[in-house]
C-alpha positions as CSV (number, residue, x, y, z in Angstrom):
1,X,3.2,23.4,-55.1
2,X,1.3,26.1,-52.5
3,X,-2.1,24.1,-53.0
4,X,-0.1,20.8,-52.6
5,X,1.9,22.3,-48.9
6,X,-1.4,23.1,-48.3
7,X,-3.4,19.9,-48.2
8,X,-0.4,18.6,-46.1
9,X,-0.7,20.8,-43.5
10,X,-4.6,20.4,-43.5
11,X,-4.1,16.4,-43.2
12,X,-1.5,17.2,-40.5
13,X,-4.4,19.8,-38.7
14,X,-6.8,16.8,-39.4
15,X,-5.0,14.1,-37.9
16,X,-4.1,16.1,-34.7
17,X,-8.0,16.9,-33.8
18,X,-8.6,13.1,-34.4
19,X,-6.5,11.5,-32.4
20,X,-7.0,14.4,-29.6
21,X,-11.0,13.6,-29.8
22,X,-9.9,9.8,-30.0
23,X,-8.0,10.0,-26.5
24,X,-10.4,12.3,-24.7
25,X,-9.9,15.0,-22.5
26,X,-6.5,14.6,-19.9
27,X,-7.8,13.0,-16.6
28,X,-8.4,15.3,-13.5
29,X,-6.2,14.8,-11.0
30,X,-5.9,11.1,-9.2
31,X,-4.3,10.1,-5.8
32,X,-4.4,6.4,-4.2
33,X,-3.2,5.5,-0.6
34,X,-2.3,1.2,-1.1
35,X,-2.0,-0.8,1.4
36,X,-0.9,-4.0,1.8
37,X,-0.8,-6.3,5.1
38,X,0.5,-10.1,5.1
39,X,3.1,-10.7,7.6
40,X,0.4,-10.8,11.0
41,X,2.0,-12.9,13.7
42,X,-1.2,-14.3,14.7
43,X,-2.1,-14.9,11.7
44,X,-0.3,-14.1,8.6
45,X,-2.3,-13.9,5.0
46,X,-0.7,-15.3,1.8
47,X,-1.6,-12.4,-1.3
48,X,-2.0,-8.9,0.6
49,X,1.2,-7.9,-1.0
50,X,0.6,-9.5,-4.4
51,X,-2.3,-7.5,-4.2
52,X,-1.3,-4.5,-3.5
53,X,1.3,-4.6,-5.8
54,X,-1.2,-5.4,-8.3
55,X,-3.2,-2.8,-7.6
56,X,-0.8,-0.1,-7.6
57,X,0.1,-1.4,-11.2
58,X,-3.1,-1.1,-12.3
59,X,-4.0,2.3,-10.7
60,X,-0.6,3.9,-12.5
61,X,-1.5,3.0,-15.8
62,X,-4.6,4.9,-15.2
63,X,-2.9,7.6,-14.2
64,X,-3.2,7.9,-10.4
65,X,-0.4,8.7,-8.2
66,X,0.5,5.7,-6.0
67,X,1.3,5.7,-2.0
68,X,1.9,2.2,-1.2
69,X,2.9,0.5,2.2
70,X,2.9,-3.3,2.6
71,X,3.4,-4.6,6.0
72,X,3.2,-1.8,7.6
73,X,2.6,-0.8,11.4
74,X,0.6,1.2,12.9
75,X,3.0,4.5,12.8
76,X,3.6,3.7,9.1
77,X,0.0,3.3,8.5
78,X,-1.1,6.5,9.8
79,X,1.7,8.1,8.2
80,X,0.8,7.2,4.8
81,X,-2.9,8.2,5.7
82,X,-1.6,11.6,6.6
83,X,0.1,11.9,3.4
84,X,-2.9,10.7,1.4
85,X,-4.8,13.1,3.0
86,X,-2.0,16.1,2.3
87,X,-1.7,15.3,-1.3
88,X,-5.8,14.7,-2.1
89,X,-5.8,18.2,-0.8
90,X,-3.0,19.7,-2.1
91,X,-3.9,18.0,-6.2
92,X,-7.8,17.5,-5.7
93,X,-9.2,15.5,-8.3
94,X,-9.9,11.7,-7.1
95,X,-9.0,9.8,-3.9
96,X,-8.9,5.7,-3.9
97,X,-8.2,3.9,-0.8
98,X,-7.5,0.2,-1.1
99,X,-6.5,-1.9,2.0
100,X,-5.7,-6.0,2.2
101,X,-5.1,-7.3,5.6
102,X,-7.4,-7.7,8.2
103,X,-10.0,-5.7,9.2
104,X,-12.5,-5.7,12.1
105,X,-15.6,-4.1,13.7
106,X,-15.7,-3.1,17.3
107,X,-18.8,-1.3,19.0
108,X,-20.0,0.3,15.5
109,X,-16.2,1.4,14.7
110,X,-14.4,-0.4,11.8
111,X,-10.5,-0.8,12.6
112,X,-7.5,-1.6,9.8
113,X,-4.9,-3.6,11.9
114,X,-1.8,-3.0,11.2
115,X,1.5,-5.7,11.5
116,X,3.6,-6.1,14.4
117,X,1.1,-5.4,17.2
118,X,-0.2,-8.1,19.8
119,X,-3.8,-7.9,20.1
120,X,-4.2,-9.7,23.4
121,X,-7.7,-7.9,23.9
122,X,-10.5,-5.6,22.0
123,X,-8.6,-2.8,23.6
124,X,-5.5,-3.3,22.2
125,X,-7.2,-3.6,18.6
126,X,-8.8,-0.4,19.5
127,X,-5.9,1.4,20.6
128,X,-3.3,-0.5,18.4
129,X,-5.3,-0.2,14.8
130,X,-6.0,2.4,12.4
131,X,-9.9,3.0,11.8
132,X,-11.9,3.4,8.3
133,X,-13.6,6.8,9.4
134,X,-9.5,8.3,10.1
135,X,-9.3,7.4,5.9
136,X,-12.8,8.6,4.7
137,X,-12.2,11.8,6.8
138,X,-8.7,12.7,5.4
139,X,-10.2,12.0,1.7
140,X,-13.9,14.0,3.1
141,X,-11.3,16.6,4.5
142,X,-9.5,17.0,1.1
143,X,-12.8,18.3,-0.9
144,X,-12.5,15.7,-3.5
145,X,-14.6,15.2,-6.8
146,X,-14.6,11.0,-6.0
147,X,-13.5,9.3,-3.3
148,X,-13.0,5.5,-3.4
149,X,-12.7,3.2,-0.9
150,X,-12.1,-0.6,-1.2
151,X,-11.7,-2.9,1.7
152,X,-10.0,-6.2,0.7
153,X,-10.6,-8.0,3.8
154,X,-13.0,-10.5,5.5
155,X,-15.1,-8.5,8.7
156,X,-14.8,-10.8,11.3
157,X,-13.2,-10.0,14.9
158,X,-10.2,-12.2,14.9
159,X,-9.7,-11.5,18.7
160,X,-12.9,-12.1,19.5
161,X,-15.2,-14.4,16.9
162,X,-18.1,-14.5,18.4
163,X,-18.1,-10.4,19.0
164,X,-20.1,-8.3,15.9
165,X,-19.6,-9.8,12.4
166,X,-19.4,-7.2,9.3
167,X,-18.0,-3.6,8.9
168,X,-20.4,-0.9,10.1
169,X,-21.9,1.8,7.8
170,X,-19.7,4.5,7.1
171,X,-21.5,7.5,6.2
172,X,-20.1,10.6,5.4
173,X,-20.6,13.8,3.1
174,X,-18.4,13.1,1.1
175,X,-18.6,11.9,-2.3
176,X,-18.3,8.4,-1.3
177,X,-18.1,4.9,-3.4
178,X,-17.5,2.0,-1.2
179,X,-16.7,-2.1,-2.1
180,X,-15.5,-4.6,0.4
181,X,-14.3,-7.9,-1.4
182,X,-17.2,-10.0,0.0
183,X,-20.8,-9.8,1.8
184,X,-21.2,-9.1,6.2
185,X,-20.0,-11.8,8.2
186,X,-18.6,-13.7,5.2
187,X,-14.8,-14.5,4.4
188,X,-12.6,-13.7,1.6
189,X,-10.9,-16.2,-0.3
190,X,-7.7,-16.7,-1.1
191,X,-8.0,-18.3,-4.2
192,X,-5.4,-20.6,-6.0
193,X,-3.0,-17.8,-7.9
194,X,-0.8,-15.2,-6.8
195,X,-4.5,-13.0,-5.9
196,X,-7.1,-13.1,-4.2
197,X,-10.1,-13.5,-6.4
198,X,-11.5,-10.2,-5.9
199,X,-8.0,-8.1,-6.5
200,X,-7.3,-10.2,-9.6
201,X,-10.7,-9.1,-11.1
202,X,-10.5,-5.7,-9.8
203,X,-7.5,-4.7,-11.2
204,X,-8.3,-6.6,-14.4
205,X,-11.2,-4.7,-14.7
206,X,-9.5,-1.3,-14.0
207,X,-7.0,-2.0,-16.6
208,X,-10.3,-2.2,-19.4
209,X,-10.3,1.1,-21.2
210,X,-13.8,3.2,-21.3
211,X,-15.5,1.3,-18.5
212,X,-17.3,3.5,-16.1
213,X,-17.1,2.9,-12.3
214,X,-20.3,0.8,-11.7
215,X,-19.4,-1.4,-14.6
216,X,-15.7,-1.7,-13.3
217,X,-17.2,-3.3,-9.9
218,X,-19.8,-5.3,-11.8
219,X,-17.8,-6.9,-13.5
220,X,-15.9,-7.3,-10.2
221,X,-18.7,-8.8,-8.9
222,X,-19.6,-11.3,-11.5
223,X,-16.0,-12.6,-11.6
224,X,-15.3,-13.1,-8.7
225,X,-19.3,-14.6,-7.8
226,X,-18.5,-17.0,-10.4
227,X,-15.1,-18.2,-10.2
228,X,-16.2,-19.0,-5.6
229,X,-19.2,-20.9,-7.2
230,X,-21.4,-18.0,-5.2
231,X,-19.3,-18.6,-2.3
232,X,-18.5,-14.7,-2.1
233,X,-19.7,-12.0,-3.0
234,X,-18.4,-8.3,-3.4
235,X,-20.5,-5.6,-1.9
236,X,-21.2,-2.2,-2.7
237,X,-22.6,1.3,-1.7
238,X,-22.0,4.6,-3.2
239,X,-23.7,8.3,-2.9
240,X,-21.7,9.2,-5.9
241,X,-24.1,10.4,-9.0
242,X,-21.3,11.4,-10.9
243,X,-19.5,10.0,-14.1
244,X,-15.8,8.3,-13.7
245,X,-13.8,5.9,-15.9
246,X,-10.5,4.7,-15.1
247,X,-8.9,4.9,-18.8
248,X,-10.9,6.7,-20.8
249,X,-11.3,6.3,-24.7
250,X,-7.9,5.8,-26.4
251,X,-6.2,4.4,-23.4
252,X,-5.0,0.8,-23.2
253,X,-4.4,-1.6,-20.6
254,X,-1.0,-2.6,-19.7
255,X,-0.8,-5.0,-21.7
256,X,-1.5,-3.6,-24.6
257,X,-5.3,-4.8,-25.2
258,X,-8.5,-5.0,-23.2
259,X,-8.6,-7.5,-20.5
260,X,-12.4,-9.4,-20.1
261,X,-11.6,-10.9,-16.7
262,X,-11.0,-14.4,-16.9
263,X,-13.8,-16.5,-14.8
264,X,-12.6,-20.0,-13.3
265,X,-14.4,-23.2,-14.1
266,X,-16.0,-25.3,-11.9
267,X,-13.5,-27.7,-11.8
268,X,-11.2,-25.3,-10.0
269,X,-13.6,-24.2,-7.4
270,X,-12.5,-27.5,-5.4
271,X,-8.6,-26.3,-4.9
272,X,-9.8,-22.4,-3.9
273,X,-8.7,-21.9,-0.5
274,X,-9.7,-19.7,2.6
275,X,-7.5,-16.6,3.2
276,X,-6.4,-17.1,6.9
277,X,-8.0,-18.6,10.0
278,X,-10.1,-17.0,12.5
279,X,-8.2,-17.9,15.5
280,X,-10.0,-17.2,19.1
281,X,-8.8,-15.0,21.7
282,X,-7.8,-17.6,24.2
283,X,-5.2,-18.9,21.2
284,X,-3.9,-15.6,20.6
285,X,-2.8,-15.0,23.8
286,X,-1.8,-18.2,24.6
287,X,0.6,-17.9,21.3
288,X,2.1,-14.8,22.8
289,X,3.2,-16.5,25.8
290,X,4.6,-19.9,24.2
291,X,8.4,-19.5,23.1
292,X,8.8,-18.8,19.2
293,X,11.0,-20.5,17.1
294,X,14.3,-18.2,15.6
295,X,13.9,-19.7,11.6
296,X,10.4,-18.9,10.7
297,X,7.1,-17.2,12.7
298,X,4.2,-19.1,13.0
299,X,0.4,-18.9,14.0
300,X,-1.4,-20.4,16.7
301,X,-2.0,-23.6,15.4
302,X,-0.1,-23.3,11.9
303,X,2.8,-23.2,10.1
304,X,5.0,-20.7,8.7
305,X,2.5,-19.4,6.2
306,X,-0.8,-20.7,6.9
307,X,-2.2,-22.2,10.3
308,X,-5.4,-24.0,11.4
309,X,-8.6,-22.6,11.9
310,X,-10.1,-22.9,16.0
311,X,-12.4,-26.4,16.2
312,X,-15.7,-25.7,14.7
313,X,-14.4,-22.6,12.7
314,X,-13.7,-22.0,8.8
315,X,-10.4,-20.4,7.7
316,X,-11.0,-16.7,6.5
317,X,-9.1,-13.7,6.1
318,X,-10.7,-11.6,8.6
């Protein structure tokens, strides 16, 4: 009987070390600010807050700690920066910043707008906004081993279209990894789901045990390349020469397998649409000063959800 209790608990000893090697070692600490902006009254987007939502799913399963704001204003916004910043500090670990809304440049600076503010001029999107170097600072601040930052957002000036197209460098000495959804001076599409292309193949891709983080945002890339038939393209930059992967060995994806990001066909290329117009300056302010309707808010020139893009211009989430 002794030799036979003892096999058992060897098996027992056995199976423990495996399945300990087989999961890998716990994750280090991981903290994500999520933001989501839809509801802009000069023009409103149709999938920020599916995408955020997304994301935040996503990001949970692979263990990060979730602040998420949709629709927020500027106070809100730099609230929840403030507490990002608090908690990378106060864990370490990882930060990841994701934002979808609109985002612009302005004299080298890159602003985050925020919802419920009228942007009748560059100053007010100055003064009224929350800019990209406030978040990389708070994360640069907080010491941390990885810091990502993801812009979901087009990068041009929707107050003033013909100003600077394309978010400016950031640098910083932190260590940095950087995607925006699509290429300088190019828009972001909507797409024909409940995502925008590039959050549905980013948080498929996150949700892909023992991926690393370049091949996380490759694949990114090539899905979303593919499915805009080269129409956008995600960009990159990074001074990150460590090692990260979002679920480690042993870890699955929410649903319960690995997800290879599904790529669209040609044939639906035709029915992808553009995120949001770029509307002019004139048309902003001329919106704020036309009486608004009590059942719904619209755009210049649109409808309750979507509105038309200025004469001569494309529609883009900006």
């Amino acid at each position: 009987m002794r030799p036979l209790k003892m096999l058992l608990r060897l098996a027992v000893l056995l199976s423990v070390a495996f399945l300990a090697r087989a999961e890998g070692p716990p994750p280090e600490p991981r903290t994500a600010l999520i933001i989501g902006n839809a509801a802009y009254s000069f023009a409103p987007l149709k999938n920020p807050i599916n995408d955020a939502e997304a994301m935040a799913s996503a990001l949970e399963g692979a263990g990060f700690k979730v602040i998420k704001e949709t629709n927020a204003d500027q106070a809100k916004m730099v609230e929840a920066v403030r507490t990002f910043g608090a908690e990378l500090k106060r864990r370490g670990g990882v930060g990841l910043f994701y934002f979808s809304g609109h985002g612009t440049q302005i004299d080298g600076e890159n602003y985050l707008l925020p919802v419920g503010a009228e942007f009748r001029s560059l100053e007010d999107v100055k003064r009224g906004s929350v800019t990209a170097l406030a978040v990389v600072d708070g994360m640069a601040s907080a010491r941390s081993d990885l810091n990502i930052f993801i812009l979901d957002a087009c990068r041009n000036n929707p107050v003033d279209p013909n100003g600077a197209k394309g978010l400016s460098r950031i640098d910083s000495t932190a260590r940095l990894f950087i995607s925006f959804a699509t290429s300088p001076g190019l828009p972001a599409l909507d797409g024909t789901g409940d995502n925008s292309p590039y959050a549905k193949y980013l948080y498929q891709s996150i949700e892909a045990p023992n991926l690393d983080i370049e091949d996380t945002f490759k694949r990114t890339l090539k899905g979303v390349y593919v499915e805009t038939n080269h129409e956008q393209t995600p960009w990159i930059a990074s001074n990150f020469f460590g090692d990260f992967v979002f679920r480690p060995s042993g870890e699955t994806p929410s649903a319960g397998k690995e997800k290879e990001p599904e790529v669209a066909t040609p044939k639906t290329i035709g029915s992808i649409v553009l995120r949001a117009p770029i509307p002019t300056a004139a048309n902003i302010a001329a919106w704020w000063r036309s009486p608004k309707p009590t059942t719904s808010s619209t755009s210049p020139g649109g409808s309750a959800r979507t509105c038309s893009a200025a004469a001569g211009t494309s529609p883009a989430r900006c």
